[in-house]
Biopython code that builds the backbone (N, CA, C, O; Angstrom):
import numpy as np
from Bio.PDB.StructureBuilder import StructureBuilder

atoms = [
    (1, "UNK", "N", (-7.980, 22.429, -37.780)),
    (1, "UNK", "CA", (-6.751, 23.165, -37.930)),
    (1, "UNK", "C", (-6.192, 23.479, -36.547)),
    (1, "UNK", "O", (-6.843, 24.161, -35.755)),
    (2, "UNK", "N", (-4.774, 22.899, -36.199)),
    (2, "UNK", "CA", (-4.496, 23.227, -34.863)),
    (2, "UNK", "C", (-3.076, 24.946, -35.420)),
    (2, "UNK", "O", (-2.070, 24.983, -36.128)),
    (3, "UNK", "N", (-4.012, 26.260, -34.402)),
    (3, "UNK", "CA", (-2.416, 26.979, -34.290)),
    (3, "UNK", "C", (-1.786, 27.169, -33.637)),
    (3, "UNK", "O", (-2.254, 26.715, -32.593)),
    (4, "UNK", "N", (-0.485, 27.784, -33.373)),
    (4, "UNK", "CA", (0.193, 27.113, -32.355)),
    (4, "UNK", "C", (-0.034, 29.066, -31.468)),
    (4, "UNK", "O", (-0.190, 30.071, -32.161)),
    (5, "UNK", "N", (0.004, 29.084, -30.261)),
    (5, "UNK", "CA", (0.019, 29.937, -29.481)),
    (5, "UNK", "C", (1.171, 30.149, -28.958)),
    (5, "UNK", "O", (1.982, 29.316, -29.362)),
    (6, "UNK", "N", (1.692, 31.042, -28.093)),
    (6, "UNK", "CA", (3.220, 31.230, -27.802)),
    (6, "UNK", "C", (3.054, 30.346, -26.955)),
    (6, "UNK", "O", (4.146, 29.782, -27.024)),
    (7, "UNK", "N", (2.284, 29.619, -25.935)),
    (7, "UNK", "CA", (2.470, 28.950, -25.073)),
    (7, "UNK", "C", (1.742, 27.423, -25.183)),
    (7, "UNK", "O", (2.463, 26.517, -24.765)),
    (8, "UNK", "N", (1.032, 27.206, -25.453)),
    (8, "UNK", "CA", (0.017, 25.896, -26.073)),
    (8, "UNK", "C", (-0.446, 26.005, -27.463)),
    (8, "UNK", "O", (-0.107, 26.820, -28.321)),
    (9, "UNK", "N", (-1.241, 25.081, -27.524)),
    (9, "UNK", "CA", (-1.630, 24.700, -28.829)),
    (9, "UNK", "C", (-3.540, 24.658, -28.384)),
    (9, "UNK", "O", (-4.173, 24.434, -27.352)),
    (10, "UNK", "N", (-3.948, 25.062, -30.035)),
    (10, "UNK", "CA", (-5.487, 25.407, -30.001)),
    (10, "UNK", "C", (-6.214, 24.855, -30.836)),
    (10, "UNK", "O", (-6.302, 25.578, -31.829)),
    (11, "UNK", "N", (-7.068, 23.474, -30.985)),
    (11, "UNK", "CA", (-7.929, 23.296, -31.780)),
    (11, "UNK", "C", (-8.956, 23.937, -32.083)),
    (11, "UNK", "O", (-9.936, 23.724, -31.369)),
    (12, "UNK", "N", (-9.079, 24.762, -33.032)),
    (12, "UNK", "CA", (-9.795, 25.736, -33.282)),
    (12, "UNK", "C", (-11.237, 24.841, -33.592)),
    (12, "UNK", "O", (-12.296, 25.374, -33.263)),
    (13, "UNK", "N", (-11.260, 23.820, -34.067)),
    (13, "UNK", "CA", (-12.325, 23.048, -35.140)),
    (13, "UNK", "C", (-12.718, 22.496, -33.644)),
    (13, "UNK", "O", (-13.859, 22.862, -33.361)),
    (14, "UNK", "N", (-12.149, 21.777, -32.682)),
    (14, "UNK", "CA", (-12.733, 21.314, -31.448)),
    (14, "UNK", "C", (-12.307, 21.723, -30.138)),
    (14, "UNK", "O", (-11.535, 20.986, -29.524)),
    (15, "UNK", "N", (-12.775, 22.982, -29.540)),
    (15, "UNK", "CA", (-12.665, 23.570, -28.582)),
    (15, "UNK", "C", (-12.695, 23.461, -27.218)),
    (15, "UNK", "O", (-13.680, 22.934, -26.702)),
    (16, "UNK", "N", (-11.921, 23.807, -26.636)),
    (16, "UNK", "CA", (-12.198, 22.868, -24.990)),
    (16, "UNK", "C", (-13.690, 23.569, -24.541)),
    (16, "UNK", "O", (-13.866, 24.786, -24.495)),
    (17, "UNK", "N", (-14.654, 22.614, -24.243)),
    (17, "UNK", "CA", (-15.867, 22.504, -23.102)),
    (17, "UNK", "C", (-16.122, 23.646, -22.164)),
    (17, "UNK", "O", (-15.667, 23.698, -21.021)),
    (18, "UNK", "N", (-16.885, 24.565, -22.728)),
    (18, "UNK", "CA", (-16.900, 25.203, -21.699)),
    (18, "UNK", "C", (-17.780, 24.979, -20.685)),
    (18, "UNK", "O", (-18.187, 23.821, -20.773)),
    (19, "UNK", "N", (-18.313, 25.622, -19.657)),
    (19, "UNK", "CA", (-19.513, 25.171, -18.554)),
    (19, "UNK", "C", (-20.684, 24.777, -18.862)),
    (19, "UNK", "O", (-21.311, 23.818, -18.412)),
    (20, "UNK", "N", (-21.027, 25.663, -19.774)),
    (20, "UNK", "CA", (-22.056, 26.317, -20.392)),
    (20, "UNK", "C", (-22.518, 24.923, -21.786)),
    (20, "UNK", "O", (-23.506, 24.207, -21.951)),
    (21, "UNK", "N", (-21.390, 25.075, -22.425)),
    (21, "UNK", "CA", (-21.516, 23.496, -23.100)),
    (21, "UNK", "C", (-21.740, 22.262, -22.658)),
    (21, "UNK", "O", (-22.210, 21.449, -23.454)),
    (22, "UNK", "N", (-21.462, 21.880, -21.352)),
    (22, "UNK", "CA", (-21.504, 20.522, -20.529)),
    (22, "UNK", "C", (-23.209, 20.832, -20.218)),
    (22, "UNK", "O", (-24.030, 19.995, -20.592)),
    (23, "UNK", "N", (-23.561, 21.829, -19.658)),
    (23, "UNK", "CA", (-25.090, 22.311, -19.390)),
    (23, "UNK", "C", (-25.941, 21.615, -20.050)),
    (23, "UNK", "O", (-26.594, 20.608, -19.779)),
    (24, "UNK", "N", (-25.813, 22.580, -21.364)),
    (24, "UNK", "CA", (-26.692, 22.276, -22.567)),
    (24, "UNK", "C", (-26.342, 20.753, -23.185)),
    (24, "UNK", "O", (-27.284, 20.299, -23.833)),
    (25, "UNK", "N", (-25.163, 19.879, -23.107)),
    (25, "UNK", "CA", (-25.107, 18.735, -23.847)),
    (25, "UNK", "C", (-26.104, 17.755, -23.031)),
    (25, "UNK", "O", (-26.355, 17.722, -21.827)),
    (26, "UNK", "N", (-26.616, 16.915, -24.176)),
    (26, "UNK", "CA", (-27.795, 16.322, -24.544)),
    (26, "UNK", "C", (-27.254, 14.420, -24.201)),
    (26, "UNK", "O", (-26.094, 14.243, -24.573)),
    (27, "UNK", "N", (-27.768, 13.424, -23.731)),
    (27, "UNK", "CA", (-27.463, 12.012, -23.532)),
    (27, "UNK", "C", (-27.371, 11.572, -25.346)),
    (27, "UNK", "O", (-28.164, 11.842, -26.248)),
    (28, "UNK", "N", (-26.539, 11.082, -25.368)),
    (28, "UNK", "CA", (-26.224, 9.773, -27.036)),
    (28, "UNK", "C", (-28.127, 9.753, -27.559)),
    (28, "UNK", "O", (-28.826, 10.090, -28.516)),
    (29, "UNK", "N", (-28.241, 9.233, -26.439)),
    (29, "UNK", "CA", (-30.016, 8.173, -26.813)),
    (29, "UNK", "C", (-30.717, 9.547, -26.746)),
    (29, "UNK", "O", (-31.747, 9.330, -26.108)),
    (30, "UNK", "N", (-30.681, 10.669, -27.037)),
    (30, "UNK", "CA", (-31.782, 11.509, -27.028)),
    (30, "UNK", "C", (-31.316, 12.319, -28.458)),
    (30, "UNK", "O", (-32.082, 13.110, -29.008)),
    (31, "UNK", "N", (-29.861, 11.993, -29.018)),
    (31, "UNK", "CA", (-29.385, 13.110, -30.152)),
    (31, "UNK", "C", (-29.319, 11.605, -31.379)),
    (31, "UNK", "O", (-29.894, 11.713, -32.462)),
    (32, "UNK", "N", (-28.845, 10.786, -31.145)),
    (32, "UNK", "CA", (-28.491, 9.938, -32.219)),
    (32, "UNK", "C", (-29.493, 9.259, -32.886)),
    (32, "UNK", "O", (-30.342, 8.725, -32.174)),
    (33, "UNK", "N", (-29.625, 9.121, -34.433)),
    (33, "UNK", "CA", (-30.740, 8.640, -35.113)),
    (33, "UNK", "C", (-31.228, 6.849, -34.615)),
    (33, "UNK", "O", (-30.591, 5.807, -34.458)),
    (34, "UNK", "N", (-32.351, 7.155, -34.525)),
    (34, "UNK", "CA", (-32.927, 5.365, -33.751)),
    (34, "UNK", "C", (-32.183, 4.275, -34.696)),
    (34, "UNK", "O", (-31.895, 3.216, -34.137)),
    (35, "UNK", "N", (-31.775, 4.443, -36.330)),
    (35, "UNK", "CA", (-31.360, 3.435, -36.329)),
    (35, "UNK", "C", (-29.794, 2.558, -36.171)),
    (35, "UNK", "O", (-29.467, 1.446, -36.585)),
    (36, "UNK", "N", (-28.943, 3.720, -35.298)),
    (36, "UNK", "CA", (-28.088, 3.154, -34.198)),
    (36, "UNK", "C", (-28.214, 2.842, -33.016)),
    (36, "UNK", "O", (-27.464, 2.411, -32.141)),
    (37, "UNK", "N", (-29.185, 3.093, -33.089)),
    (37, "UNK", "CA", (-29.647, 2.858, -30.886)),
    (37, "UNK", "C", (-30.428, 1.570, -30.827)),
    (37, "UNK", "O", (-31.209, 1.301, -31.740)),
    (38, "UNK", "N", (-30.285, 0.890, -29.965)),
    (38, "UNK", "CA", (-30.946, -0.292, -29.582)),
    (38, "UNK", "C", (-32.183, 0.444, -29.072)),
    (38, "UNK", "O", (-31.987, 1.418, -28.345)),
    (39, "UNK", "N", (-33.322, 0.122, -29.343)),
    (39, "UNK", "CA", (-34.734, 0.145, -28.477)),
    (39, "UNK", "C", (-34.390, -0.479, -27.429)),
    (39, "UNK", "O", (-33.277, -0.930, -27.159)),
    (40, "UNK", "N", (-35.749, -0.528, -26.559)),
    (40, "UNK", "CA", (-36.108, -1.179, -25.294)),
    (40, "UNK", "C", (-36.068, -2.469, -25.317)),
    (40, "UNK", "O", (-36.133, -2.882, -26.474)),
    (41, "UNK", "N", (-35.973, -3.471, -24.364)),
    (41, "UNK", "CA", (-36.099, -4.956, -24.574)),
    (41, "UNK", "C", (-37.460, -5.306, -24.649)),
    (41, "UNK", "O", (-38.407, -4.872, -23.993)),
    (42, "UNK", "N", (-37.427, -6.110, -25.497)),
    (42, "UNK", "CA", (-39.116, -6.685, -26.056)),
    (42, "UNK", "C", (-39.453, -7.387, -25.207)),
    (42, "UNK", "O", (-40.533, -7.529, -24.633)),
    (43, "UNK", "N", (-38.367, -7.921, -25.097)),
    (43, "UNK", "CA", (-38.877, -9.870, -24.162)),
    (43, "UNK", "C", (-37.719, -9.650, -22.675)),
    (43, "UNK", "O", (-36.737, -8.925, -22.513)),
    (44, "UNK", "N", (-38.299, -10.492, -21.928)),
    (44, "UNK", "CA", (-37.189, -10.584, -20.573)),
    (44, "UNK", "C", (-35.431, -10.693, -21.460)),
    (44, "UNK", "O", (-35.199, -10.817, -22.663)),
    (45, "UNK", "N", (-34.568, -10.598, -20.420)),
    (45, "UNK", "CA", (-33.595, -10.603, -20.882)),
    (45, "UNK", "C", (-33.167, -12.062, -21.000)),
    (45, "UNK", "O", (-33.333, -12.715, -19.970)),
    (46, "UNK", "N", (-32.585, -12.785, -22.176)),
    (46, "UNK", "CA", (-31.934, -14.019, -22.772)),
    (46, "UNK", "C", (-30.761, -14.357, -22.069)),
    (46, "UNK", "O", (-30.085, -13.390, -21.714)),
    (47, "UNK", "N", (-30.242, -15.749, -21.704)),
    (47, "UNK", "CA", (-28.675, -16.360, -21.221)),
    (47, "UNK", "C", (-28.112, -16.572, -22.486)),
    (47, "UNK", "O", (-28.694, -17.231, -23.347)),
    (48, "UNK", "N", (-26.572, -15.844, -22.718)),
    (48, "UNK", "CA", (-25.830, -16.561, -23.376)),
    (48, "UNK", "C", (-25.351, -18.000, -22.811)),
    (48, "UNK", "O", (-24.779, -18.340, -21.776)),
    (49, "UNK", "N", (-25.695, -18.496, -23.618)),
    (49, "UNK", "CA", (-25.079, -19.677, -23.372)),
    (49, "UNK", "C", (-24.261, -20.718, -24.773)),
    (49, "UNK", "O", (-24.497, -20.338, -25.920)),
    (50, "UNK", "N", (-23.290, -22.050, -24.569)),
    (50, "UNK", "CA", (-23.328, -22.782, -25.860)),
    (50, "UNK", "C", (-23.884, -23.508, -25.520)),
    (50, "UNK", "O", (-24.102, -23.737, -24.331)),
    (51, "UNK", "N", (-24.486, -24.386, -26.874)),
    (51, "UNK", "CA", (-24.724, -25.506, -27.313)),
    (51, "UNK", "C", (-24.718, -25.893, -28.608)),
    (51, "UNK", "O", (-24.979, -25.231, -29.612)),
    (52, "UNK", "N", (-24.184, -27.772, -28.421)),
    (52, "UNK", "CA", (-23.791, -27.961, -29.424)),
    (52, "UNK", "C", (-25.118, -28.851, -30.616)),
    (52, "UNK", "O", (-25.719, -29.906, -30.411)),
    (53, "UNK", "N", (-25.214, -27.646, -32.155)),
    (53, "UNK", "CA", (-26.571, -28.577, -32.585)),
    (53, "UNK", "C", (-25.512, -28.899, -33.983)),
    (53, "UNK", "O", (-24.438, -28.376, -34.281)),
    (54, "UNK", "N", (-26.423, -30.134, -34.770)),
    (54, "UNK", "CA", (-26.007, -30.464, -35.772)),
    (54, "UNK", "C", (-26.398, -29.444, -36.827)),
    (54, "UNK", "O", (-27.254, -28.566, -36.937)),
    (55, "UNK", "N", (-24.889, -30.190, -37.928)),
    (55, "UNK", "CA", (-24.683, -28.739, -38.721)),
    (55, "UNK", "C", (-26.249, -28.867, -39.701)),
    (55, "UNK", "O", (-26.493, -28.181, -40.694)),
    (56, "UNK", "N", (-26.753, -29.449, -39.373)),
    (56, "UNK", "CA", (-28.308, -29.645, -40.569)),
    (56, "UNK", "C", (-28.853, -28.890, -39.997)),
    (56, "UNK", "O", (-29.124, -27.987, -40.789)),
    (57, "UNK", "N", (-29.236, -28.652, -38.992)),
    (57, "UNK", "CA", (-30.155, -27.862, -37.695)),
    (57, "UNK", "C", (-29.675, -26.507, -38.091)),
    (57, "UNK", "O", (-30.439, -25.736, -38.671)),
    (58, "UNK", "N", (-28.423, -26.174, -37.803)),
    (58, "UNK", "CA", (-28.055, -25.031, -38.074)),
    (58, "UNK", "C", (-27.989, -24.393, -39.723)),
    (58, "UNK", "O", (-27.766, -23.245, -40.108)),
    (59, "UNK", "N", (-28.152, -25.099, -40.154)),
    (59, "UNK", "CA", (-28.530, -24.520, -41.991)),
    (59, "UNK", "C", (-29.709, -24.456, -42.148)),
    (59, "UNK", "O", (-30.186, -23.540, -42.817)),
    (60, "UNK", "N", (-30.536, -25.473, -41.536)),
    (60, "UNK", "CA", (-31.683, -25.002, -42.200)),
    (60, "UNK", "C", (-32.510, -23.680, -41.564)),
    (60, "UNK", "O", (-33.365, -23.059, -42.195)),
    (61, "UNK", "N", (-31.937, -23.270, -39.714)),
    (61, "UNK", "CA", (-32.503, -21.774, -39.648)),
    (61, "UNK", "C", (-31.899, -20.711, -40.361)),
    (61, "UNK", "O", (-32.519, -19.784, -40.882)),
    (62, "UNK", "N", (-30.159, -20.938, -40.376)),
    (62, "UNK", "CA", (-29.658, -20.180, -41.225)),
    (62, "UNK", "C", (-29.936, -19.941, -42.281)),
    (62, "UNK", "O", (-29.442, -18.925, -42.770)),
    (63, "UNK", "N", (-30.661, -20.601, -42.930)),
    (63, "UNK", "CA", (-30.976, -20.306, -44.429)),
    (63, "UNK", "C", (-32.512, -19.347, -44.375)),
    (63, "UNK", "O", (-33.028, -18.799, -45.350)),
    (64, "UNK", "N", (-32.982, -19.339, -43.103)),
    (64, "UNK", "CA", (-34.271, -17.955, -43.276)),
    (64, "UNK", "C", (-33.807, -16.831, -42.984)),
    (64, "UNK", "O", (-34.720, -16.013, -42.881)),
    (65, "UNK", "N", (-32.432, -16.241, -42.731)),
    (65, "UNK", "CA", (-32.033, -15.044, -42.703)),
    (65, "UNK", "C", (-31.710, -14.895, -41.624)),
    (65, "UNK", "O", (-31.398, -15.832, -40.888)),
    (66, "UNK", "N", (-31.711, -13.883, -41.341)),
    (66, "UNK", "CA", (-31.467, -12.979, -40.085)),
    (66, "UNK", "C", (-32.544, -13.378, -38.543)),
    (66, "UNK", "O", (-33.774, -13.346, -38.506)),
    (67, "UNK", "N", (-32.002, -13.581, -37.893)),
    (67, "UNK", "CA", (-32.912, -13.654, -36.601)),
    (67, "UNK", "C", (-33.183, -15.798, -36.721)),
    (67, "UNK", "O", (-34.214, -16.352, -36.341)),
    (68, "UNK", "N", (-32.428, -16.255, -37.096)),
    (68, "UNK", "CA", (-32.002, -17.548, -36.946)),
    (68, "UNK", "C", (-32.092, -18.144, -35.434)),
    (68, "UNK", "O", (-32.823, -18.991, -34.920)),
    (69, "UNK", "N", (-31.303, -17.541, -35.073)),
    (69, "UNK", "CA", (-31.335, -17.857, -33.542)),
    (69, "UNK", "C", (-32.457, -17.807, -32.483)),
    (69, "UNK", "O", (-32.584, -18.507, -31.478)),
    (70, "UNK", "N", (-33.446, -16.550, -33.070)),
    (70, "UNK", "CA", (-34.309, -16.271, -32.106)),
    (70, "UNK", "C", (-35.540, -17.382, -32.335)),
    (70, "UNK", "O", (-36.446, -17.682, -31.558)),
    (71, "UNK", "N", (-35.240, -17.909, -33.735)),
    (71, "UNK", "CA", (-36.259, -19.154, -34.418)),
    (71, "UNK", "C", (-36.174, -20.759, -33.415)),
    (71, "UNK", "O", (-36.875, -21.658, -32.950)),
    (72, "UNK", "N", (-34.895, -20.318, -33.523)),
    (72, "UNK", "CA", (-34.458, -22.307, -32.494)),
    (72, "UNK", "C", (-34.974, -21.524, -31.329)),
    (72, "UNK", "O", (-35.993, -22.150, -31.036)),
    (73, "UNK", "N", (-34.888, -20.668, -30.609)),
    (73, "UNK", "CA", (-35.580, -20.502, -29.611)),
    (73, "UNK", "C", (-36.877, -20.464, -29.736)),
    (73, "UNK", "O", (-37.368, -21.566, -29.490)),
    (74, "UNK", "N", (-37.559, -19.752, -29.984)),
    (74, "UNK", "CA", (-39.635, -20.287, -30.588)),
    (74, "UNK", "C", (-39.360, -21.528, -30.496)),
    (74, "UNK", "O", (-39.811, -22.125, -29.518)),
    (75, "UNK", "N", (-38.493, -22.311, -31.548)),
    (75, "UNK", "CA", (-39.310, -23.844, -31.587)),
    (75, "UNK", "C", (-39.347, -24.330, -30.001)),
    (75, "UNK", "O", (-40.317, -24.680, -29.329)),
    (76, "UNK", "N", (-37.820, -24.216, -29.610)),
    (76, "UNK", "CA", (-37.868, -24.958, -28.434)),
    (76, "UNK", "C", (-38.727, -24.267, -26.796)),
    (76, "UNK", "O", (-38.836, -24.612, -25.620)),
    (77, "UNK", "N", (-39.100, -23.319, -27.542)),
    (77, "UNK", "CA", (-40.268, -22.356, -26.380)),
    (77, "UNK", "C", (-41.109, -23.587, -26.364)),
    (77, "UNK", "O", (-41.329, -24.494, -25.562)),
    (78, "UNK", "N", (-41.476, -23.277, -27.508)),
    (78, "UNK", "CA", (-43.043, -24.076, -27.992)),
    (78, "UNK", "C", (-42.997, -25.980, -27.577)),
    (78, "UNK", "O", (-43.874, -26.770, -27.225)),
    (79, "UNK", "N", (-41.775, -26.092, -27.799)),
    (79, "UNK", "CA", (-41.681, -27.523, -27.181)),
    (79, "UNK", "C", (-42.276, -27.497, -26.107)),
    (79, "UNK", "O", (-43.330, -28.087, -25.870)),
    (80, "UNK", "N", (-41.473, -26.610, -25.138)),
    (80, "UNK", "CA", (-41.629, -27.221, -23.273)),
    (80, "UNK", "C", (-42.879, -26.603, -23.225)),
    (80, "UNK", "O", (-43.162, -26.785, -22.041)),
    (81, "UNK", "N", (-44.011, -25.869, -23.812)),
    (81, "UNK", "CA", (-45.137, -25.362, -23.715)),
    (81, "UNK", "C", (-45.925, -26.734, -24.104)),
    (81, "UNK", "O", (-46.874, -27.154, -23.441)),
    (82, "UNK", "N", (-45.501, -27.262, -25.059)),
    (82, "UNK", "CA", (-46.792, -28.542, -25.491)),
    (82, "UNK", "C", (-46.010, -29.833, -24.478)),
    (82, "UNK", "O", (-46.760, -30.737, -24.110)),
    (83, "UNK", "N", (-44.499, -29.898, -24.040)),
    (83, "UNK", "CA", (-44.541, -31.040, -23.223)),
    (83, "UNK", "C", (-44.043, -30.604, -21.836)),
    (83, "UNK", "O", (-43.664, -31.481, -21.059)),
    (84, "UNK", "N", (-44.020, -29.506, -21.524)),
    (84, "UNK", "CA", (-43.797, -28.813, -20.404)),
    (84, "UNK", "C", (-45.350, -29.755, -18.966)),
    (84, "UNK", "O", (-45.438, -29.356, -17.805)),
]
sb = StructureBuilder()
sb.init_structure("model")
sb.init_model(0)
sb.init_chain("A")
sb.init_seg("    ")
for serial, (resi, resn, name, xyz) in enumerate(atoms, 1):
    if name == "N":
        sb.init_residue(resn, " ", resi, " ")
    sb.init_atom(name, np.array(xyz, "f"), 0.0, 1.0, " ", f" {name:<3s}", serial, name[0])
structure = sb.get_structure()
């Protein structure tokens, strides 16, 4: 509810910051429930990059769900590990 004052206007419902409020406020990642927050990185960090695979390749990880992508990567880990 905003009312109006003889000279400005006052959000009563969201109040300007006082000192004392900036003090006590808390970082996102320490108040918000974990399952909006990204965790820590598991693995080193990944390159985006493209490449182009056939559309068979790409259906058949797509068709195990979710985390598709991270699958063509395993296989092709595991390649340069056995012909690396």
């Amino acid at each position: 509810m905003i009312t109006t004052n003889t000279a400005e206007k006052t959000d009563t419902e969201n109040p300007e910051w006082t000192e004392d409020m900036f003090n006590e406020a808390k970082p996102a990642s320490e108040v918000l429930p974990k399952l909006i927050r990204r965790g820590k990185q598991k693995a080193p960090v990944k390159i985006s990059t493209t490449i182009r695979l056939s559309n068979e390749v790409i259906q058949y990880f797509k068709s195990g769900g979710k985390g598709w992508q991270s699958r063509i990567d395993k296989v092709l880990k595991d390649h340069v590990k056995a012909h690396g």
